[in-house]
N, C-alpha and C positions, 0 to 999 in steps of 0.2 A: 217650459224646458223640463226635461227628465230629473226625477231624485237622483241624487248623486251616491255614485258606485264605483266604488274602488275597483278596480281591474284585476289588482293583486290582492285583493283582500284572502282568500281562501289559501295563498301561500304564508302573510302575516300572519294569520290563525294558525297554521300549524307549526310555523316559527314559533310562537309564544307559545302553543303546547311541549314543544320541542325542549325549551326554554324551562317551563316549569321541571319538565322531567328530570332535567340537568342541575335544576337548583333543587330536588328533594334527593336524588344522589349524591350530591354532594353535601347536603347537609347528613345524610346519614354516614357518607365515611368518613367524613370531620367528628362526628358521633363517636363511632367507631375507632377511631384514631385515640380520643381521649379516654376513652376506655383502656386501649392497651397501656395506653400512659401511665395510667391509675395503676394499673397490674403490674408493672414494670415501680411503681415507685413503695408498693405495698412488698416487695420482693429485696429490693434494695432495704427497706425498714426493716422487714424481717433478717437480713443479711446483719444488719448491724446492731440488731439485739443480739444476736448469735453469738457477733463477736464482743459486743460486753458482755455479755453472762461467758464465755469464755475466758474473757481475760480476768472476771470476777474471780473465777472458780481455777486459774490456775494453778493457786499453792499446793491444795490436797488433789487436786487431779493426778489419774495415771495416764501413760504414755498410752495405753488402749486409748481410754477417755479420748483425750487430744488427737491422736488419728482421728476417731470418729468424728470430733470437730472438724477436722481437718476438711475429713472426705463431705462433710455436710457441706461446707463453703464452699468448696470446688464445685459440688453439685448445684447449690444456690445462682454460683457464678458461669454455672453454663447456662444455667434459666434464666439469668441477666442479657447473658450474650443473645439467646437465644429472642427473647422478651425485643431485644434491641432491632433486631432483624426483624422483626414481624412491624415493629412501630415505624421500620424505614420503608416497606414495601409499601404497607398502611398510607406515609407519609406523597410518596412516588403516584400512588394510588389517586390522595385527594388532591397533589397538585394540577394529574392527569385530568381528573373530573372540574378542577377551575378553569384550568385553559379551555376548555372544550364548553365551561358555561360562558367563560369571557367572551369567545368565538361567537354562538350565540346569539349571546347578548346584543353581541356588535350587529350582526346581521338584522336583526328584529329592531334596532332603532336606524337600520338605512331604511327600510323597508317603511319603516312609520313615516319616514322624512319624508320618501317617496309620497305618500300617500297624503301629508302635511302638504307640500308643492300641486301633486296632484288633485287635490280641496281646494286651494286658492285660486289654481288656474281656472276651479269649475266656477267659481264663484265669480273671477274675475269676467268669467263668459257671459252670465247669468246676468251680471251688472250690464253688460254692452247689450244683450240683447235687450234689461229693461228700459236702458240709453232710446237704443233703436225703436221701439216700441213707440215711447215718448215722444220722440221725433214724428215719428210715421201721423201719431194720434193727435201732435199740435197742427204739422202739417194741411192731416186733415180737416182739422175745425177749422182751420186758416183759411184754407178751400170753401169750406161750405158757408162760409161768413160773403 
């Protein structure tokens, strides 16, 4: 009987390339993702030394002074806002790229299963025919006896 060959084999092969693809994208905007994190929590720290050394130095401070605190913080907290917005597309982003690995995923282990069923059946052939064989060959020495 013939080695056994998958039928679907060259569509599981590029499933699993497909698959890798999806899992190094998505490890890099999961990456990516933590990073803005970082940025956004290095922002928020710098915000609230700001405002200790602000509220330190309130006694001897002038009303200049304190605007100028003022308009820093405002500024800090549009780079907050702004920080926040970028980790939520970030975030839409990596969910995007798991669903689309999960997807996938799933396909490349039907596709294995296939081919798991479709190995058994060849074997299960492979066994009747060495059945038949057996037969044929007792058979035969049965005869020639």
């Amino acid at each position: 009987m013939k080695k056994y060959k998958f039928k679907l084999q060259k569509i599981l092969d590029y499933k699993e390339g497909v698959e890798n693809k999806k899992k190094s994208l998505y490890g890099k905007l999961k990456k990516e993702l933590e990073e803005e994190e970082k940025k956004l929590n290095q922002v928020v720290m710098r915000k609230k030394k700001l405002l200790a050394e602000r509220n330190d130095a309130l006694e001897g401070t002038t009303i200049k002074d304190l605007k100028a605190y003022s308009l820093y913080i405002n500024s800090i907290n549009d780079e907050i806002h702004q920080q926040k917005n970028i980790i939520n597309r970030k975030r839409e982003e990596c969910e995007g790229a798991k669903k689309e690995l999960i997807d996938i995923t799933k396909e490349r282990k039907m596709f294995e299963k296939l081919k798991e069923k479709d190995y058994k059946e060849y074997t299960y052939l492979v066994k009747k025919e060495e059945e038949k064989l057996i037969d044929q060959l007792t058979c035969f020495s049965n005869y020639i006896k």
